[in-house]
C-alpha positions as YAML, in Angstrom:
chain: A
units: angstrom
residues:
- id: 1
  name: UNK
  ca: [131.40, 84.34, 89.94]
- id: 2
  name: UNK
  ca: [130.75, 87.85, 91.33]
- id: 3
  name: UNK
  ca: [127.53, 89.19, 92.10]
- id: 4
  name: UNK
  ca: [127.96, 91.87, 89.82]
- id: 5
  name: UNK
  ca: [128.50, 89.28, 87.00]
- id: 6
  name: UNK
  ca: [126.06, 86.94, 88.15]
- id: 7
  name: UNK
  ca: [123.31, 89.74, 87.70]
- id: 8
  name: UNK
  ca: [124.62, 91.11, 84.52]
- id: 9
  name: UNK
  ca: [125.00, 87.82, 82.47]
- id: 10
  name: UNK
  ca: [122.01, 85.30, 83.88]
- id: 11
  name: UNK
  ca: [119.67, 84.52, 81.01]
- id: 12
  name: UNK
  ca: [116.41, 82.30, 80.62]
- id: 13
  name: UNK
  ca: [117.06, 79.33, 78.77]
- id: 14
  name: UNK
  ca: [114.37, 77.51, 77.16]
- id: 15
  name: UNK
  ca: [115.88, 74.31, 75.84]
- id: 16
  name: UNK
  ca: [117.99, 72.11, 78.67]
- id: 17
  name: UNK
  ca: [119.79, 68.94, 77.95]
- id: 18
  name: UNK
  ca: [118.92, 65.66, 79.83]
- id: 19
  name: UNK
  ca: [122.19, 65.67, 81.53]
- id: 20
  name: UNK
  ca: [122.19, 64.97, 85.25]
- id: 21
  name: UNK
  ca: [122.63, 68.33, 87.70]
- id: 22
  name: UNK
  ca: [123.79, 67.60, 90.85]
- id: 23
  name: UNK
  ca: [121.01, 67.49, 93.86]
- id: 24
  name: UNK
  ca: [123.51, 69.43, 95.86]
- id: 25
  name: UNK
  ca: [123.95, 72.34, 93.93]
- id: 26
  name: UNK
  ca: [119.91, 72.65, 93.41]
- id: 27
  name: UNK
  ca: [119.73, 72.50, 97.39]
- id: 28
  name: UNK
  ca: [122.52, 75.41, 98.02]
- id: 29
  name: UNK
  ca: [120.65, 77.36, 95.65]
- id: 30
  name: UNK
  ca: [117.09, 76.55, 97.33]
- id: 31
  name: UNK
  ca: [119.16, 77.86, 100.39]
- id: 32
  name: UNK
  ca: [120.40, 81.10, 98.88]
- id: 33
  name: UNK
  ca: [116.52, 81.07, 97.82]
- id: 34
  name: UNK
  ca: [116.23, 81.22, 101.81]
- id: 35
  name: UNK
  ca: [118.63, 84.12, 102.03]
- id: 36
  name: UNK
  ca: [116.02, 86.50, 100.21]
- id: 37
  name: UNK
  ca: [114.36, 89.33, 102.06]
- id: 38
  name: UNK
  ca: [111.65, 89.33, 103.96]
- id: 39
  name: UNK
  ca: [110.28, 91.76, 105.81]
- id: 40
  name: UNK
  ca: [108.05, 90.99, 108.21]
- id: 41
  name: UNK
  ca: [109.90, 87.31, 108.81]
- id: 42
  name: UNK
  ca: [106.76, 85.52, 107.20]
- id: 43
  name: UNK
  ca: [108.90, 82.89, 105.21]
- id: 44
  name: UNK
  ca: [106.13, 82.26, 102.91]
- id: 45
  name: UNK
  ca: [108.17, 80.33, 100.34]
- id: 46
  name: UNK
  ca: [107.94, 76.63, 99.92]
- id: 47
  name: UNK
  ca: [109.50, 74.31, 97.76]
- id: 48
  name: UNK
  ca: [109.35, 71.07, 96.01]
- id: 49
  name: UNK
  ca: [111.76, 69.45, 94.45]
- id: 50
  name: UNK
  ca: [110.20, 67.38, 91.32]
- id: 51
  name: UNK
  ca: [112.30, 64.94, 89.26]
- id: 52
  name: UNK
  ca: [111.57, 63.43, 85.73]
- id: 53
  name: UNK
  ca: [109.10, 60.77, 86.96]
- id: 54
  name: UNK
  ca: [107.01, 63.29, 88.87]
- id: 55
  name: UNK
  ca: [106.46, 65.26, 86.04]
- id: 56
  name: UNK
  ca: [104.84, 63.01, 83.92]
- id: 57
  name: UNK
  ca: [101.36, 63.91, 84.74]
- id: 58
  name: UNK
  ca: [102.20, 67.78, 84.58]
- id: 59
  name: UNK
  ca: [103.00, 66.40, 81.25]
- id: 60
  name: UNK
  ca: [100.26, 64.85, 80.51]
- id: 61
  name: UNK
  ca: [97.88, 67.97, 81.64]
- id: 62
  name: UNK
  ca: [99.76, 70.11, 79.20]
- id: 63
  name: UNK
  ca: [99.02, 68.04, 76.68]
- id: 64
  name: UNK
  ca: [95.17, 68.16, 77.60]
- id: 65
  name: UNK
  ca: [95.20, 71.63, 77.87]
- id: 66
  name: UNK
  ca: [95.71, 71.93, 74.30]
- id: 67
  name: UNK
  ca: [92.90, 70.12, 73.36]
- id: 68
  name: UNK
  ca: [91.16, 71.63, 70.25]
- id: 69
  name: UNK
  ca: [87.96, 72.71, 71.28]
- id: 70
  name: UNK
  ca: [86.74, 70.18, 69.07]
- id: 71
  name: UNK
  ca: [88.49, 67.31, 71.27]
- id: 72
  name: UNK
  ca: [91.20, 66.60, 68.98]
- id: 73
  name: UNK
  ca: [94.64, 66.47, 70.14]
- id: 74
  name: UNK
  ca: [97.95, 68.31, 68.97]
- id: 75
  name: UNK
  ca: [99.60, 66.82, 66.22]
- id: 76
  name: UNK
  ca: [102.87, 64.53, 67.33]
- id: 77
  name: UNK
  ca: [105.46, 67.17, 66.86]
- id: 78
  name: UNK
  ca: [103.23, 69.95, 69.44]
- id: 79
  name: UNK
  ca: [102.87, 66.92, 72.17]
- id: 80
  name: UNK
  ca: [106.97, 65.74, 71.32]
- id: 81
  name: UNK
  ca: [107.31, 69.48, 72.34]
- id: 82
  name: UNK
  ca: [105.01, 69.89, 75.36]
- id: 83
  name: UNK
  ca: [106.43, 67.06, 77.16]
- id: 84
  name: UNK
  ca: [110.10, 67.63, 76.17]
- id: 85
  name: UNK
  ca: [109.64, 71.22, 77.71]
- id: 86
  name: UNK
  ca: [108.55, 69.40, 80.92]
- id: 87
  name: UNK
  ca: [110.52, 66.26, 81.13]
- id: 88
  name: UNK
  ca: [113.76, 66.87, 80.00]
- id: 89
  name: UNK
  ca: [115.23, 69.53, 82.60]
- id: 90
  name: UNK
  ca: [116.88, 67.04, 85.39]
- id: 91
  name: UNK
  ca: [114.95, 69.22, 87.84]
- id: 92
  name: UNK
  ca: [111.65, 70.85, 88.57]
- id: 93
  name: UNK
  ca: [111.75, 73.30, 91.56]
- id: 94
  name: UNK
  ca: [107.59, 74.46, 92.78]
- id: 95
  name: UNK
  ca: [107.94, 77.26, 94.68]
- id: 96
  name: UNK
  ca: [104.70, 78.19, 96.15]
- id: 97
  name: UNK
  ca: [104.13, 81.01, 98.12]
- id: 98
  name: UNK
  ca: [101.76, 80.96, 101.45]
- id: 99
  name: UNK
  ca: [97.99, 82.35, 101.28]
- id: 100
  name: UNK
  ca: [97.18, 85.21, 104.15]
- id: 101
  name: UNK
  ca: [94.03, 86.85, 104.38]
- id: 102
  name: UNK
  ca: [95.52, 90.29, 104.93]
- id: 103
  name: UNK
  ca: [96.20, 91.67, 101.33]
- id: 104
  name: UNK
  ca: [99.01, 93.80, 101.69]
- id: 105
  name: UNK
  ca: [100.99, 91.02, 103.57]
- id: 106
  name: UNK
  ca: [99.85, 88.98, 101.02]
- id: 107
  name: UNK
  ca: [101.65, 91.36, 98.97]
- id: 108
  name: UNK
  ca: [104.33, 91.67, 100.59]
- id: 109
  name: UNK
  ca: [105.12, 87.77, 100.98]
- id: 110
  name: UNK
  ca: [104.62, 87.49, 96.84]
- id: 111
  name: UNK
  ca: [107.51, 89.87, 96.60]
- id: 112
  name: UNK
  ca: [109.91, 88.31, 99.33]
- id: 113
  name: UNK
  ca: [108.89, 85.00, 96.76]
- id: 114
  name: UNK
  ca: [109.86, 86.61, 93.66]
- id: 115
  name: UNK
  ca: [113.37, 87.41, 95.81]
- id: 116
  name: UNK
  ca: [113.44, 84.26, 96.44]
- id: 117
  name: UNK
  ca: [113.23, 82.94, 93.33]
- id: 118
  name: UNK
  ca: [116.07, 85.55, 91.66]
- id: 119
  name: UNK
  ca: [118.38, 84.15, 94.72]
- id: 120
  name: UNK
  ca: [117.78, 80.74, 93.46]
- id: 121
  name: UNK
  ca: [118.36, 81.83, 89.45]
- id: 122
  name: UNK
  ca: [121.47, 83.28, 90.65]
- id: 123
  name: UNK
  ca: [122.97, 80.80, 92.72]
- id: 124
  name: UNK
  ca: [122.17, 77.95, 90.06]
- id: 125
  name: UNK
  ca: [123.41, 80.41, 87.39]
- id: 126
  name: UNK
  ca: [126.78, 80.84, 89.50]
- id: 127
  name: UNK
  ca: [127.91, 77.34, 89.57]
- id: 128
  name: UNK
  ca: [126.63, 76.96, 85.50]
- id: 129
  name: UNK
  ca: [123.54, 75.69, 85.74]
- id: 130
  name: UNK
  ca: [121.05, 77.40, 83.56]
- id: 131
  name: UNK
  ca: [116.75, 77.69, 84.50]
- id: 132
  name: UNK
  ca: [113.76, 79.08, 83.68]
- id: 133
  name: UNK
  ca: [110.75, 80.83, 85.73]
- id: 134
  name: UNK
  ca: [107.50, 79.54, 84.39]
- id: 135
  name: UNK
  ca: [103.75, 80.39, 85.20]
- id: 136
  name: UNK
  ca: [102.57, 78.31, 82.27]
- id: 137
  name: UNK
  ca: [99.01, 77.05, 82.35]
- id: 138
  name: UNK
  ca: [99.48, 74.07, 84.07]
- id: 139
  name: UNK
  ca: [100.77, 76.20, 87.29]
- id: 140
  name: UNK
  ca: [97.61, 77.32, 87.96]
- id: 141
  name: UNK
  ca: [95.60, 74.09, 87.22]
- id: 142
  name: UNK
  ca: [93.68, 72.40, 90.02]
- id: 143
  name: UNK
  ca: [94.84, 69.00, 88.89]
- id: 144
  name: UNK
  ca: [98.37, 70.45, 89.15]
- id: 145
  name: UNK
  ca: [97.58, 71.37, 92.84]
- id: 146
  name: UNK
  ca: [95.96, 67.94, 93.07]
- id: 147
  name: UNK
  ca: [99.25, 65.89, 92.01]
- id: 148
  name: UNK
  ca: [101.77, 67.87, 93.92]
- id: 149
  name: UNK
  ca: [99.20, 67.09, 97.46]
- id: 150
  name: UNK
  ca: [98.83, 71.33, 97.77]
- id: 151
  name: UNK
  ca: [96.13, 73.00, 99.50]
- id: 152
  name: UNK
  ca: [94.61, 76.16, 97.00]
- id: 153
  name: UNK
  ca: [93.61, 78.32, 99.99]
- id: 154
  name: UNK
  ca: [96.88, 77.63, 101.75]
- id: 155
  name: UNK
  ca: [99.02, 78.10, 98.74]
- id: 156
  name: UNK
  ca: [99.84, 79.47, 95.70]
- id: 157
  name: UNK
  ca: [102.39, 78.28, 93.34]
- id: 158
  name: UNK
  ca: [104.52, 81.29, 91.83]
- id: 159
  name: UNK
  ca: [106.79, 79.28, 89.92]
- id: 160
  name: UNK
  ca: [107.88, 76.08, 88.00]
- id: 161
  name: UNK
  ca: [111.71, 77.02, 87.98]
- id: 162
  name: UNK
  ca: [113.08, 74.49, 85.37]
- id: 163
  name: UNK
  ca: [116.46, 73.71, 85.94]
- id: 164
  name: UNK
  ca: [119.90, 72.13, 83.75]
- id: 165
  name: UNK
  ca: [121.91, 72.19, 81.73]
- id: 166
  name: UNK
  ca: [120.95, 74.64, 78.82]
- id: 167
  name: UNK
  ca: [120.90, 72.77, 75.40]
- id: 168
  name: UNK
  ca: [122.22, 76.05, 73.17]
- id: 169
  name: UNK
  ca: [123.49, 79.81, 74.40]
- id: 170
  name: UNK
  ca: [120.84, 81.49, 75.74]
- id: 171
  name: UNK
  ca: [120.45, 85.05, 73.87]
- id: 172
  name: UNK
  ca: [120.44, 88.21, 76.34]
- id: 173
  name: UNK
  ca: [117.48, 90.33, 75.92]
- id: 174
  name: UNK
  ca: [118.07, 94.21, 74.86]
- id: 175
  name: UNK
  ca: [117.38, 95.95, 77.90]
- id: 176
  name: UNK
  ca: [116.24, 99.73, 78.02]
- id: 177
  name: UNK
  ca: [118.93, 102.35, 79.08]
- id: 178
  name: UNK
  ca: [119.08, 103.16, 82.71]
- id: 179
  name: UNK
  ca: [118.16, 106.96, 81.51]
- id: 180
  name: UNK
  ca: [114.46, 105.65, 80.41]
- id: 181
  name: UNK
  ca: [113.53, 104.38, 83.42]
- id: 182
  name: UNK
  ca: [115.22, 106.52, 86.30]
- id: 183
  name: UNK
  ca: [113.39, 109.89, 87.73]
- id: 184
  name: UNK
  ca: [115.77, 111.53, 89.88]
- id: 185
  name: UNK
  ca: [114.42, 114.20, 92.47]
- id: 186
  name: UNK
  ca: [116.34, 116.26, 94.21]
...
């Protein structure tokens, strides 16, 4: 697939089948992930690679986290749901992006991430292999940092990039016309 194409027809998909992906097309795309700019050579991306059986505490938090506030769990359908959303894509890619004290590097190294991350959509997208960018709750949780053995005020995870194969056709979102977004000076 073109890069042309590859822009123009990757969607999010939200529902993934339990079939296997291959590891090795998950690590080229982490490499083209590698591939994304960065200007001042920082390479503040990291990345963990999380199968099924890793997850199952993520799972487990996202349960908790919708606790009633009277202490009552979801009913069975919501927690069928919660940890089907988190255990059924084959993969689970944690990209975290490095901490720095200076803000507009930190800046800078959040946006070389988010590159990053739209290499490693495309690539996986390329070879048919659909994914999703989440910052869900459980992202930002401390136990999250906890189970994945990450340091807070060294990191900061940007994404759970949820990755397989997708379960129905993923619908492309109606984008604005170029014309509504594009000042042109002269």
């Amino acid at each position: 697939m073109d890069a042309h194409t590859a822009l123009r027809t990757r969607t999010t998909t939200h529902h993934f089948r339990p079939d296997p992906v291959p590891r090795e097309a998950v690590i080229r795309a982490l490499e083209a992930g590698m591939a994304a700019p960065n200007h001042r050579r920082t390479w503040p991306w990291r990345f963990l690679l999380l199968g099924r059986a890793s997850r199952s505490p993520l799972a487990a938090l996202a349960v908790e986290l919708k606790r009633a506030p009277d202490g009552t769990l979801p009913g069975e359908a919501t927690v069928a749901r919660i940890r089907d959303k988190i255990l059924t894509p084959p993969w689970c890619v944690v990209v975290t992006c490095t901490r720095s004290d200076d803000a507009f590097r930190q800046n800078e190294d959040r946006a070389a991430v988010a590159c990053a991350v739209q290499n490693i959509q495309l690539s996986l997208h390329a070879d048919g292999i659909a994914s999703k960018w989440s910052t869900g709750a459980v992202t930002r949780r401390p136990e999250t940092y906890a189970h994945l053995d990450l340091d807070p005020d060294e990191v900061e995870v940007t994404a759970f990039l949820w990755v397989g194969l997708p379960a129905e056709s993923a619908r492309k979102p109606e984008r604005p016309p170029l014309a509504e977004v594009l000042t042109e000076l002269p």
